[in-house]
N, C-alpha and C positions, 0 to 999 in steps of 0.2 A: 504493500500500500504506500500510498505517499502522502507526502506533507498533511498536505490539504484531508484527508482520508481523515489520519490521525487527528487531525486539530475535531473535523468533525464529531468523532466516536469522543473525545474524551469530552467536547461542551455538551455532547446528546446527551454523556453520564451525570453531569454536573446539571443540567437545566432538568433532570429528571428526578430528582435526589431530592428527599423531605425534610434531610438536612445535611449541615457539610460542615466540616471541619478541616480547615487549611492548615497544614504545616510546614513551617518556612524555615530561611536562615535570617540571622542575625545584621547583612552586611546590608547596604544599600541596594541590589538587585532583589536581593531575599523580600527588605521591608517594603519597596514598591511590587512586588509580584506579590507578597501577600495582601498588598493594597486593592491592589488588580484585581484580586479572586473576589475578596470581601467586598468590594462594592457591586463587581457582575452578580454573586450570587444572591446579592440583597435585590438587587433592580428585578432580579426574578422573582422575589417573595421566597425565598428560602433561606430558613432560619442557620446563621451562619456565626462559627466561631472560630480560634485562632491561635496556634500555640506556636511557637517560634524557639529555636535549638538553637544552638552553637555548632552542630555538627548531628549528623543521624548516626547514632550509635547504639551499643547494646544495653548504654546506663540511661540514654533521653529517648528509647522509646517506651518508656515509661510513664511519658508525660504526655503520650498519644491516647486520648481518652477511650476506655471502651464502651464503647454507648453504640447504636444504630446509625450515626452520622457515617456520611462518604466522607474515608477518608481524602483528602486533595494534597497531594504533599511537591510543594512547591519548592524550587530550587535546590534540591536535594533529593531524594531517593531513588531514581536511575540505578544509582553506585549501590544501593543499600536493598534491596528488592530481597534477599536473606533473611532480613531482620525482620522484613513485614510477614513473610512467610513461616515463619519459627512463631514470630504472634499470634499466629492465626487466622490474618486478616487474607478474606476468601478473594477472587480474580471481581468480584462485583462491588468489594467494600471499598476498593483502591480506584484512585484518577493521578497519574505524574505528569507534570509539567516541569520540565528539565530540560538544561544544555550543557547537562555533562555526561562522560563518557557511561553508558549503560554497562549495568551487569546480566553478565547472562546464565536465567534460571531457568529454570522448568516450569515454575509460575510465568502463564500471560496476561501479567498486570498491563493494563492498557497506558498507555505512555504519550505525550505529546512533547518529543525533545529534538530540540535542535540538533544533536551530536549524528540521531540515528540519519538526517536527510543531509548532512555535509554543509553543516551552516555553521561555522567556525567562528564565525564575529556575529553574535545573537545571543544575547544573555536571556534566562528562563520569563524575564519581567516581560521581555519580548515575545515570547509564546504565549506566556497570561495574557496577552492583550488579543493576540490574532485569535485564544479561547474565548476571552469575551467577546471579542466580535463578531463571531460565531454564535455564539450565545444567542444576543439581540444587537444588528448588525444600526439599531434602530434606538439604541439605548441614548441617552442624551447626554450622558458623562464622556462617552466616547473618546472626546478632547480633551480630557482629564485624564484618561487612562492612557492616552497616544503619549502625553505629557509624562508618564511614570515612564512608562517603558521607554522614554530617551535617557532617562536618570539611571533607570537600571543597565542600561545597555554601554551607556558611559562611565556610570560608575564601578561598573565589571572589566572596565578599559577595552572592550569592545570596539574604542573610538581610537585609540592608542597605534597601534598598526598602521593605518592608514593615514592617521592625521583628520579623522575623518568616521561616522558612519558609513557601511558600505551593504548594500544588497537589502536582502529584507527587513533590515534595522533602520538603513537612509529611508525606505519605504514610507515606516511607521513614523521616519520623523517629518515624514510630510502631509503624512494625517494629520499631525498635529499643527502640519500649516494650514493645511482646509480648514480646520474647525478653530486656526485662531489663537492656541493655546502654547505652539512654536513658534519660531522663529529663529532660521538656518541662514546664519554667518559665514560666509566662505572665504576662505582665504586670509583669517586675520591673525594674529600672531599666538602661535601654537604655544603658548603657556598657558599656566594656570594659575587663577584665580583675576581676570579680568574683570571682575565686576565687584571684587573687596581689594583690593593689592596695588600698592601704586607700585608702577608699572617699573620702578627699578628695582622691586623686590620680584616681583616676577620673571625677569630677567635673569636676576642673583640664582635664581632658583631654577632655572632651567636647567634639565641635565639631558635633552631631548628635545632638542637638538641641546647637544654641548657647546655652548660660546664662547671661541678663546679669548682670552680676559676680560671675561662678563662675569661668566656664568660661577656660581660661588663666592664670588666680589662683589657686596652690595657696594662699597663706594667707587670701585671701577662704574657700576654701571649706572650709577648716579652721575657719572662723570662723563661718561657718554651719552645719555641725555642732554647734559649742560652742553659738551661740545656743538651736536649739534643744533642747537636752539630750540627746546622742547622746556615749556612752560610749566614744571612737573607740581605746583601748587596752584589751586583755587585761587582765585582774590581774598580769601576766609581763612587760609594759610594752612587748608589740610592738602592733604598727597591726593593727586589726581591719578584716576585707575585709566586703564586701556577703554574702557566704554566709555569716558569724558572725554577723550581724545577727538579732532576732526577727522576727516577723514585724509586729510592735507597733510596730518601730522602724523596720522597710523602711515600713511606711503613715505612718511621722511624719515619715518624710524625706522620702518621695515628695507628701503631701501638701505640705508645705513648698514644694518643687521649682515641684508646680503652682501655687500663688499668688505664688509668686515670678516667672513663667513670666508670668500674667497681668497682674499689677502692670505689667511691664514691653511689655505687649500682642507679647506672643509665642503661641504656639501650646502648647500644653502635650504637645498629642496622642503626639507623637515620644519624651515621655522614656520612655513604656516600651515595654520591647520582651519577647519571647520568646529566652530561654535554654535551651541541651541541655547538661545536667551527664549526664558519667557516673560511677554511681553504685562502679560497681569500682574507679575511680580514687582515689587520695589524698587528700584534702582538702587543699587550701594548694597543689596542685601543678601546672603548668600544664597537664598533662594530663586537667584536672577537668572543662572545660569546650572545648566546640565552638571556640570563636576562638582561647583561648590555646592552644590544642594544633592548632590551625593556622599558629599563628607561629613556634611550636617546628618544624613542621616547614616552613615557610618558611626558617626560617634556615638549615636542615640544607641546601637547595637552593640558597640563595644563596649558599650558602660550600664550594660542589664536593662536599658529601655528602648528597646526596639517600637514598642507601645505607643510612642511618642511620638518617632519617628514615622507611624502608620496612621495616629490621627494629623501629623503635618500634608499628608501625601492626601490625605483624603480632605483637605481643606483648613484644619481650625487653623486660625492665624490668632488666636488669643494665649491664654494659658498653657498650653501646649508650646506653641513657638516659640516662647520667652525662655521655656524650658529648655527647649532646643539648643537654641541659643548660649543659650548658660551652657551646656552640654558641650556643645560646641570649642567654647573658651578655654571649659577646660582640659577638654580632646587635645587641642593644641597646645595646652602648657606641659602635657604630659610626654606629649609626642618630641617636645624640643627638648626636653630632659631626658628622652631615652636616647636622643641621635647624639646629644652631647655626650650621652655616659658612654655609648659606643665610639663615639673619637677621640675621646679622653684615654678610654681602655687600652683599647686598639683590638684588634681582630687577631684572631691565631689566620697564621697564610698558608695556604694547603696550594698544590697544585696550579690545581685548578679553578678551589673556590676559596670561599674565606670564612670564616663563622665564631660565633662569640656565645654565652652560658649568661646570661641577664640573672639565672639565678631565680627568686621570688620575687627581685626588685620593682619590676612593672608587669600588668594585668597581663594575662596571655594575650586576650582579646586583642591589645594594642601593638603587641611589637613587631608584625609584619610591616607596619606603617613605619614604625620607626627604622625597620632597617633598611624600607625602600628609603625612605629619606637621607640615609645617613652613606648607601649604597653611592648618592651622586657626588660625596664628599670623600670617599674613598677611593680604590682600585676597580673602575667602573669594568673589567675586562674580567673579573674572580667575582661569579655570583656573592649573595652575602647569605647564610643560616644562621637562623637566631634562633636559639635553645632555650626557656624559660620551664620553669616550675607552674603545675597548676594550684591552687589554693586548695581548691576542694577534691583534689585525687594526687595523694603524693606515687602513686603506683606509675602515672602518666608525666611526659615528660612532651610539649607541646613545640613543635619544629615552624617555623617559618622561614623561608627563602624567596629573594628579589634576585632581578636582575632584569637586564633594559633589552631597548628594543634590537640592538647592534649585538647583542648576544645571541637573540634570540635567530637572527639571521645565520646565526653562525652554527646553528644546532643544537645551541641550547636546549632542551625540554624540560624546568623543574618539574611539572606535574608528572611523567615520564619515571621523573631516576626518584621523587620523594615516593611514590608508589609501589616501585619495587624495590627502594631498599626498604621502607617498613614492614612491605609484609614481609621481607626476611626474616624481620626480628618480630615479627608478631605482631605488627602495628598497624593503621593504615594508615595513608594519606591521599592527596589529588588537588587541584586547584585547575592551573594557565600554565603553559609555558614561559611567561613571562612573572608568577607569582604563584607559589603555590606552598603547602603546609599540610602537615601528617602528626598526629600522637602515634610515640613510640614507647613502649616499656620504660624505667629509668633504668631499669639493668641494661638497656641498652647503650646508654646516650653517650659513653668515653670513645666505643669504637664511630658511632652514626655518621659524625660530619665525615672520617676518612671514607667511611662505605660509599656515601655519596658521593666523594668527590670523586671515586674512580667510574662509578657511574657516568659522571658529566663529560669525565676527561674522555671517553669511548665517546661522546655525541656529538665532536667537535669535527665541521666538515671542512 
């Protein structure tokens, strides 16, 4: 069967169900595809609830209630179809919506996933939406849902690769221009955080494209602004972002960028990219735009309130937001304290890769971010694995690995080598090629980073 087959069988199960319970992940594609499901199955008058995991395992599915709801398990169970099986959960109590690598059982749990029809930049937020569409192609949220699924799809770096959404994700983000709720930027300067960041920390920040003495130097690129006559304050004396910019001034900096770029025999191609600002959003707020309103709701996941993050997605802009918000602030003080603690330390250097023991010092939840961050201040060429301690299972030892896009050309695969080294040792993992993360045993963890690096070292073409 194909795409379209599947999308249909799994809204026919979902629109026919007297009740439904979605189970999601915690990150930004997890809390907008759990967004996605809970409003489709509401718009159909089906009583609808919502439980949300760190990972699908054999300890959180426990928190899968047993009651007569269709299960919906969002963003997650493809990989895990085992678990649900050992439950007891029959081929009629299950519906998957996933774009990650399936596992294959002997149960045929009906599935609607990206992985199986070769859609490799489409995150699950992205198939929730073509299921509600499917659903009621007539629903009036529509434009609100086309709007998650660019968040999801972004926020899973789906947009990373390209510079750009591509295939049936640019689709859906032009749904969300029909109805209003998008708006597709092309071509403007491939960093992130254009709509809160004035635009020489954006710069400093870039590590993708890498720019010779820019990029990790906020007063280099402060100073490149000034050279070329770029007005980088308000008349009000605060930092002006890339979206205050004219357009006279986006072509004078971006031209700059490029001869800069070439001077130094770099590639220029990378600095721009395609941005999705929504247009009903605030201006200055991180909800303006597709990435920052995926970190926003990042954080809300990483700090036990995904909850928040899913009534943000589904509209409340009061109580919730402010919560956000705050969330938000402090995502980010955390995250600049782990990338410091990681360059202060320094990394043990293997090979092929590089990796560090965080210990208990910061949440699990967060230190994938911190070592992509800390990755662009490093030895960009030696992915980075960050080994931390769980709070609440000292048996488990939680792995996270980054690395960029020019690795990834190179044959890179973390989701690949963290996969099979864990189940070596008893564990699992999976992500991206570009980010991915496994729990392993702790009796494992003094040999792990060596096993994987000889993994990597074999993937380099």
């Amino acid at each position: 069967m194909g795409l379209e087959d599947d999308i249909r069988i799994v809204a026919d199960r979902i629109r026919d169900a007297e009740s439904v319970t979605v189970i999601s992940h915690i990150d930004a594609d997890g809390i907008t595809s759990e967004a996605v499901m809970m409003q489709a199955a509401r718009s159909q008058g089906i009583p609808a609830q919502s439980v949300f995991v760190r990972q699908l395992e054999p300890m959180t599915m426990k928190y899968v209630p047993e009651d007569d709801s269709l299960k919906v398990f969002v963003d997650l169970g493809a990989g895990q179809q085992d678990l649900m099986d050992e439950r007891g959960l029959e081929v009629e109590e299950v519906a998957i919506i996933d774009h990650h690598v399936p596992q294959n059982t002997d149960t045929p749990y009906i599935q609607a996933n990206a992985q199986q029809h070769g859609l490799g930049y489409f995150s699950a937020a992205g198939m929730a939406y073509l299921v509600a569409r499917e659903m009621d192609a007539g629903n009036p949220s529509l434009g609100m849902l086309a709007k998650l699924a660019v968040i999801g799809n972004v926020g899973d770096m789906m947009a990373r690769e390209h510079c750009g959404l591509v295939g049936p994700a640019r689709s859906i983000a032009e749904d969300g221009v029909t109805f209003g709720t998008v708006e597709i930027r092309a071509r403007e300067l491939n960093c992130y955080g254009i709509s809160t960041r004035p635009v020489k920390v954006c710069l400093s920040y870039s590590d993708d494209p890498f720019i010779p003495g820019i990029s990790n130097n906020e007063k280099k690129a402060e100073e490149f602004l000034e050279k070329i006559g770029i007005r980088q304050r308000t008349p009000s004396g605060s930092w002006r972002v890339w979206e205050e910019y004219s357009v006279e001034e986006k072509g004078i900096v971006m031209n700059a960028l490029v001869e800069q770029m070439l001077a130094t025999g770099e590639d220029p191609s990378r600095l721009f990219g395609e941005h999705y600002i929504f247009p009903e959003e605030t201006p200055g707020t991180p909800l303006r735009n597709a990435s920052e309103y995926a970190t926003m709701l990042n954080a809300c996941g990483r700090w036990a309130e995904p909850r928040i993050g899913s009534a943000i997605c589904l509209g409340d802009r009061g109580p919730m937001l402010q919560d956000g918000e705050r969330m938000l602030r402090h995502h980010r003080t955390i995250i600049r304290e782990m990338m410091e603690y990681i360059l202060d330390t320094g990394t043990t250097i293997l090979s092929h890769t590089q990796f560090i023991h965080t210990g208990d010092r910061f949440p699990d939840t967060i230190v994938g971010i911190g070592a992509g961050m800390a990755l662009s201040k490093l030895d960009w060429e030696k992915p980075i694995m960050v080994l931390s301690y769980l709070h609440d299972d000292p048996d488990l030892v939680k792995v996270s690995m980054r690395t960029n896009e020019r690795m990834v050309q190179r044959g890179v695969d973390l989701q690949a080598a963290l996969t099979l080294a864990s189940e070596e040792v008893g564990g699992g993992g999976g992500g991206h090629k570009i980010a991915a993360g496994a729990y392993i045993p702790t009796s494992a963890e003094k040999e792990f980073a060596h096993r994987v690096n000889r993994i990597i070292a074999g993937q380099f073409t």
